[in-house]
C-alpha positions in Angstrom: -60.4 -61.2 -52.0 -61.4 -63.7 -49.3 -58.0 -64.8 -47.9 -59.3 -66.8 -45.0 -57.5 -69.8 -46.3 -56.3 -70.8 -42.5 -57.9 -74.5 -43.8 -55.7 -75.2 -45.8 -53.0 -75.7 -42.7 -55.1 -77.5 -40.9 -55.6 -80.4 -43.6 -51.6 -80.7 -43.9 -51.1 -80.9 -40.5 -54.0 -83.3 -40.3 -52.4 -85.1 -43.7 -48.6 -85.1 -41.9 -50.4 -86.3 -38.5 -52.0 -89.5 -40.8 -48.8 -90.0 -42.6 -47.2 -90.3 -39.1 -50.0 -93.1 -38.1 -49.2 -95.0 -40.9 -45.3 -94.9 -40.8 -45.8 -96.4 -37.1 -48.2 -99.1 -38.1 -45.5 -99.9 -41.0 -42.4 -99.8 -38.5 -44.4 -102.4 -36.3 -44.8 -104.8 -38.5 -41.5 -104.4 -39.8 -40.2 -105.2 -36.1 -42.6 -108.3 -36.2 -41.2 -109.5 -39.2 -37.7 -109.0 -37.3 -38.8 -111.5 -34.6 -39.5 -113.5 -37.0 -36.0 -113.6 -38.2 -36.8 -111.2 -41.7 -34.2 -109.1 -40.5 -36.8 -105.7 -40.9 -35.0 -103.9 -37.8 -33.9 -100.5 -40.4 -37.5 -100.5 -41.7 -38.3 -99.9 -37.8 -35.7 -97.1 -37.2 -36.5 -94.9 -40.8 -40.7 -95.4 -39.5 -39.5 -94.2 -36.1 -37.8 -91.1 -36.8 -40.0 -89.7 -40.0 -42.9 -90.5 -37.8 -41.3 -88.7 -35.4 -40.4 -86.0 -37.6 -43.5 -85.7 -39.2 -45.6 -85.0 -35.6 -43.4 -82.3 -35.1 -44.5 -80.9 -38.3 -47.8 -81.6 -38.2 -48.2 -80.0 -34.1 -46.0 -77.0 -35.7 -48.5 -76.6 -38.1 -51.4 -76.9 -35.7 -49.9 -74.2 -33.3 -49.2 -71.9 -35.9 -52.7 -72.3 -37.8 -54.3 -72.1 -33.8 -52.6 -68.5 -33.4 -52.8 -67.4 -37.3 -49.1 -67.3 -37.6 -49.9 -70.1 -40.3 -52.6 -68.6 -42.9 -52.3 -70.3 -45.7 -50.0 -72.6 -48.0 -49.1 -69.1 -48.9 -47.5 -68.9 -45.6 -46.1 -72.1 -44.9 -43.9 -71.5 -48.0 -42.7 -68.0 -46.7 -41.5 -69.5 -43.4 -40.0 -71.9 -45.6 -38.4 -69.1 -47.7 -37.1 -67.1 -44.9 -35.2 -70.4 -43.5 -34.1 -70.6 -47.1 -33.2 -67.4 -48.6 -30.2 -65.7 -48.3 -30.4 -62.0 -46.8 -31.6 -59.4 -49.3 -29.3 -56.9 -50.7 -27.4 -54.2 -48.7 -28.6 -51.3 -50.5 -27.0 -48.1 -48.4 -28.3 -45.1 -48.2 -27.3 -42.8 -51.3 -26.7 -45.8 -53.2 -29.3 -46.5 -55.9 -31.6 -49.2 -55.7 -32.9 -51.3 -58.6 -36.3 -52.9 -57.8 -35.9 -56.7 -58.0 -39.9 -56.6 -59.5 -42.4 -54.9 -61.0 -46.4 -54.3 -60.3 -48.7 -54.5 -62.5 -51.5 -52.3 -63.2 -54.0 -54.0 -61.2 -51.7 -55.8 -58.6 -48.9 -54.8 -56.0 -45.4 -56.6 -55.3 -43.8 -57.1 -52.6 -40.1 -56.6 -52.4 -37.5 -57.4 -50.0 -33.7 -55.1 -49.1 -31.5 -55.0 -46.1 -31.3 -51.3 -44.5 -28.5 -50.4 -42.1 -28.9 -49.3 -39.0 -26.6 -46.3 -37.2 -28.9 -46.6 -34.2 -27.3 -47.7 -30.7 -27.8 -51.7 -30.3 -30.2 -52.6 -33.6 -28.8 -54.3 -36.3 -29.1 -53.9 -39.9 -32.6 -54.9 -40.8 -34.4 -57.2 -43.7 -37.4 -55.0 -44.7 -40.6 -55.8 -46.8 -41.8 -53.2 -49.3 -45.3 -53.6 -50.4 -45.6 -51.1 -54.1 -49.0 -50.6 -55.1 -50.3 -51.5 -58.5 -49.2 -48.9 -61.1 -45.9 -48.2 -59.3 -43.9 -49.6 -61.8 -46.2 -48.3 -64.6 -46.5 -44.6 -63.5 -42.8 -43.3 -63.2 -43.8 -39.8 -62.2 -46.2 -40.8 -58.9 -45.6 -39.9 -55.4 -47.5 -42.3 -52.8 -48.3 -41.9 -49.2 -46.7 -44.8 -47.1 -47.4 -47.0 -44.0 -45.1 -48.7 -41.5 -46.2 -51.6 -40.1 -44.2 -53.4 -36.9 -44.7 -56.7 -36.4 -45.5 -58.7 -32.8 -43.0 -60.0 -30.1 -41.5 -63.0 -31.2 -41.7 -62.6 -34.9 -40.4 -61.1 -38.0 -40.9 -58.7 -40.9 -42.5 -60.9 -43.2 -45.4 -61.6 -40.9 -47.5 -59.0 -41.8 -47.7 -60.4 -45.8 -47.2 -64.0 -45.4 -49.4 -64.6 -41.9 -51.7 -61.2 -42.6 -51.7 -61.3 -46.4 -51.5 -57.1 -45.9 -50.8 -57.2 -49.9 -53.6 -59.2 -50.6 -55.9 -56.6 -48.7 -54.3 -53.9 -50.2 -54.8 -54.7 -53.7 -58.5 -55.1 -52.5 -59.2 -52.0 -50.8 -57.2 -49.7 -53.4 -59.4 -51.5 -56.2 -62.8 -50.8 -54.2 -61.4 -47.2 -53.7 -61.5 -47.2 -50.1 -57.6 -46.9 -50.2 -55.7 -44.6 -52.3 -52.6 -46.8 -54.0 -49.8 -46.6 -50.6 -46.6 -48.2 -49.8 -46.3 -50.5 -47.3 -43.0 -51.3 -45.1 -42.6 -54.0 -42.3 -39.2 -54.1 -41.1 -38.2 -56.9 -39.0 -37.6 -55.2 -35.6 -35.5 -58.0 -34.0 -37.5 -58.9 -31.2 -37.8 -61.9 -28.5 -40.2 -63.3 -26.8 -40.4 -59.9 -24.5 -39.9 -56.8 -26.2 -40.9 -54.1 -27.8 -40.2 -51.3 -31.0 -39.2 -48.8 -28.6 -36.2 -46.9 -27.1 -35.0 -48.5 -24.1 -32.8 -46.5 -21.7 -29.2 -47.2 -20.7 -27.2 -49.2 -24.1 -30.7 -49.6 -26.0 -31.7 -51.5 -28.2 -33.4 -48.2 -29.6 -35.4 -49.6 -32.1 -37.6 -46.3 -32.5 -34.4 -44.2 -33.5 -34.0 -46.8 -36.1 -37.7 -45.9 -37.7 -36.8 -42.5 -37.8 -33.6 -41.8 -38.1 -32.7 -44.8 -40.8 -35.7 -46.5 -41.9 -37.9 -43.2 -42.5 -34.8 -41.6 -44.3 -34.0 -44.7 -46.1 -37.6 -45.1 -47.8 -38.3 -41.7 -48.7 -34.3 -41.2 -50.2 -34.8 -44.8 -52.7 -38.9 -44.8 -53.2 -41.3 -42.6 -54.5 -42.9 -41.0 -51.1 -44.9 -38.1 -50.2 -42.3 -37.7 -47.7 -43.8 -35.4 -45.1 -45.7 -36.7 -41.8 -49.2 -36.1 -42.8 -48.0 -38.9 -45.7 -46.9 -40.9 -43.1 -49.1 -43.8 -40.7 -47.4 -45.9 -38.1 -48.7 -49.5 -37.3 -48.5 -52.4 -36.0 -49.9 -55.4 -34.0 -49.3 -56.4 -30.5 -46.0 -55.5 -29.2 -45.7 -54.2 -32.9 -48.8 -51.7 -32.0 -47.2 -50.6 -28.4 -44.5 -49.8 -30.5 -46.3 -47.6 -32.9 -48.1 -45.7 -30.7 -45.3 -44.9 -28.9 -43.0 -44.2 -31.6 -45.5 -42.1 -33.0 -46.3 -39.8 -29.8 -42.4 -39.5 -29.4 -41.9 -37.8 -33.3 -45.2 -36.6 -34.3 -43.5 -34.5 -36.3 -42.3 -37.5 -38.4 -45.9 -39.8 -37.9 -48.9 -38.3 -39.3 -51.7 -41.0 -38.5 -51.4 -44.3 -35.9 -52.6 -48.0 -36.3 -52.6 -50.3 -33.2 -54.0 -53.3 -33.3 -54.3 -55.0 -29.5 -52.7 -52.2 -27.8 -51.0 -52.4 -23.9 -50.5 -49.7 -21.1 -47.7 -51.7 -19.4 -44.7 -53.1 -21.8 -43.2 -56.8 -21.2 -39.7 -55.9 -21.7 -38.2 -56.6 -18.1 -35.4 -53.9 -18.8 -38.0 -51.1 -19.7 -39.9 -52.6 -16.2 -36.8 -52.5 -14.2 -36.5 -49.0 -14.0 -39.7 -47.2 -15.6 -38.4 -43.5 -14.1 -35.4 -44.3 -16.3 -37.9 -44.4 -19.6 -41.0 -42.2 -19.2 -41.0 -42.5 -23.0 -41.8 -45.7 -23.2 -45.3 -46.1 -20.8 -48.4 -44.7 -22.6 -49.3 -42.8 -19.4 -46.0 -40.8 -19.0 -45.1 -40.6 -23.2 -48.3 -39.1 -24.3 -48.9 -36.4 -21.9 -45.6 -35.1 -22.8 -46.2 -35.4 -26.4 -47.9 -32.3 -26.2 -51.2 -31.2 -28.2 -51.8 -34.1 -30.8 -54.8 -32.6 -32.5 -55.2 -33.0 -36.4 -53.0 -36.4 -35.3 -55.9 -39.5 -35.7 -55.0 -43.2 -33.6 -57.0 -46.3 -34.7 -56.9 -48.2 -31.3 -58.3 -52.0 -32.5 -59.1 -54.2 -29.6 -60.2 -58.1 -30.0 -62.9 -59.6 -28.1 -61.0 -62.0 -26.0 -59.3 -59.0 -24.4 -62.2 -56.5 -24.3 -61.7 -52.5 -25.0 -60.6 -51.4 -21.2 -56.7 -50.9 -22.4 -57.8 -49.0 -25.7 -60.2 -46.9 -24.0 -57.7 -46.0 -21.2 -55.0 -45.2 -24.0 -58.0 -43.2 -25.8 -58.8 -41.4 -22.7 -54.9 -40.4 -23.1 -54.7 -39.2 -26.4 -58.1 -37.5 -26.4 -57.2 -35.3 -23.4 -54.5 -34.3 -26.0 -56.6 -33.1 -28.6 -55.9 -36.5 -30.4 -59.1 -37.9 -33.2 -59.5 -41.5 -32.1 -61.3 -44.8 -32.9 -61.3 -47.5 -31.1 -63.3 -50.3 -32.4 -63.0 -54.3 -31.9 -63.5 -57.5 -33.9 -64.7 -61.1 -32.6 -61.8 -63.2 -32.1 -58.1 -63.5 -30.1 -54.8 -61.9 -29.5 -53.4 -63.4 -33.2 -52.6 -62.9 -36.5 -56.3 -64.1 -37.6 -57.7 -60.9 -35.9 -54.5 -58.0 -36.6 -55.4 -57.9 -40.1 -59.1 -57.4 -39.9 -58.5 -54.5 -37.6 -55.9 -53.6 -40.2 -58.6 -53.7 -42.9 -60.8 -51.6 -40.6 -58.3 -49.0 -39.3 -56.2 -48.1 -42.1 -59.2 -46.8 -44.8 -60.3 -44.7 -41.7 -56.7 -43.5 -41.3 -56.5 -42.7 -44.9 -59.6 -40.8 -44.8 -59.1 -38.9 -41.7 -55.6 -37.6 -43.1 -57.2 -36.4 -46.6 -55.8 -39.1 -48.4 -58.8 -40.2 -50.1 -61.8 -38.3 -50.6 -64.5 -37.9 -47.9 -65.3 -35.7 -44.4 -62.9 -37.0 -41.5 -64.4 -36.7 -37.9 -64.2 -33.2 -37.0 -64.1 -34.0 -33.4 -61.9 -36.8 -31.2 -64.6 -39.8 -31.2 -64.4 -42.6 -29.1 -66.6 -45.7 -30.8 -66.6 -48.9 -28.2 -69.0 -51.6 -29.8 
């Protein structure tokens, strides 16, 4: 399914830009016809502010369809949901869960449920479940599952409403390139400068929350292969830092990693303030000390404004570790137009490398820089 549909921002923003035009050419000549002694002076004031209103809007609109945060209509209306919707459901752990849709046989859903955190400075999280088509239909199925973080600022709904991850999905489990999976982005809570990681001192520790809640959480209310080889880490940006390492830290949990635009230094100014006090958290301390990562693949996707250097230095890393890795770009920039073509690249290789659907994996750690 072609979901390039970025268009379709652009004309509302250029539609709301016009609109704004005329509503200034109307509040003129209603101030004319106030000189004149027609008395049009409230015609002039409502033009003034929806014009001013509606250039907000439409330069909104033409930021977020610049950096594909804005896909589609699609994901105008989520933004528009998120403001509007109340939180989804608390569902605890050990309490059951009734799913608020169903798939169908050739289609996924996507569902949303609140999961508490116990860990040290996160708070309880909105997460988005993606269930592949025939979940609801085929009662007895276990499915592998992948995590995916989103970027610093954003939020858990980004990778479905600005990367249409379901839409992909559906695609690549009906072309056979991707066994049926379930997909989780939880909303991570981050600024402007953060990161999905541990931080020293009072936290946040945002990577004890993907293990020690989220991971738990999933496999106790969903129908999971829940071992790590069953398991792949992702994410974009700040999102992908975060999943690789998250993943080098408990590779007994992660099975498989997918960063899109990866980084060797992090932005958070806490984790720069004192990097002795969080080796964990810098890719050239964390993954020496993860050990031997053999029979654990990374998909490292890089984007052409930014060139491969950082994802080769990371592979350099993880090969010397016995990791399988790929690292492999696509023309474009550091946005959400380019995280899910990588994801459409990386996470079929992932699949295959861990067994999950048919086919010979690389038997050797492979470094691929077009």
């Amino acid at each position: 399914m072609d979901t390039d549909e970025v268009w379709q921002i652009w004309a509302t923003a250029a539609v709301s830009a016009l609109l704004a035009v005329l509503l200034v050419v109307w509040g003129v000549r209603a101030r004319r016809q106030r000189r004149e002694g027609r008395h049009g002076w409230w015609r002039t004031v409502v033009a003034g502010v929806l014009a001013f209103v509606l250039l907000l809007f439409a330069a909104g609109l033409a930021v977020g369809a610049h950096y594909g945060y804005l896909s589609s209509w699609r994901s105008l209306v989520g933004v528009f949901n998120d403001v509007a919707e109340d939180e989804p459901l608390v569902v605890p752990m050990g309490k059951p869960w009734t799913l608020p849709a169903d798939t169908t046989e050739s289609a996924g859903v996507v569902v949303h449920v609140t999961v508490q955190s116990t860990a040290r400075g996160v708070p309880d999280s909105t997460v988005n479940i993606y269930l592949p088509p025939g979940y609801t239909q085929n009662p007895d199925t276990h499915y592998p599952t992948i995590y995916m973080l989103h970027g610093a600022p954003g939020y858990g709904t980004d990778w479905f409403d600005s990367g249409d991850l379901d839409d992909h999905l559906d695609t690549l489990i009906a072309a056979g390139t991707m066994p049926p999976v379930i997909a989780v982005a939880p909303d991570m809570d981050l600024g402007s400068s953060d990161e999905p990681v541990n931080y020293p001192g009072a936290g946040p520790d945002r990577g004890d929350f993907l293990t020690l809640d989220l991971v738990p959480w999933v496999d106790a209310h969903l129908r999971t292969k829940a071992e790590a080889g069953q398991r792949v880490l992702g994410g974009m940006s700040a999102g992908g830092y975060g999943a690789l390492i998250d993943s080098v830290d408990k590779p007994d949990v992660w099975g498989g990693t997918f960063s899109a635009m990866p980084y060797m230094q992090p932005v958070a100014p806490q984790l720069n303030a004192d990097p002795s006090g969080a080796p964990g958290s810098f890719p050239a301390t964390a993954i020496p000390a993860a050990g031997n990562l053999s029979g654990h693949p990374f998909y490292l996707g890089y984007v052409s404004t930014e060139g491969p250097s950082q994802a080769n230095e990371i592979a350099g890393l993880l090969t010397t570790q016995g990791a399988t890795v790929k690292v492999e770009g696509v023309e474009g920039g550091h946005d959400w137009i380019s995280a899910p073509k990588l994801a459409v690249m990386g996470l079929p290789w992932l699949a295959q490398q861990l067994g999950w659907i048919a086919g010979t994996p690389d038997s050797s750690a492979t470094t691929v820089t077009p």
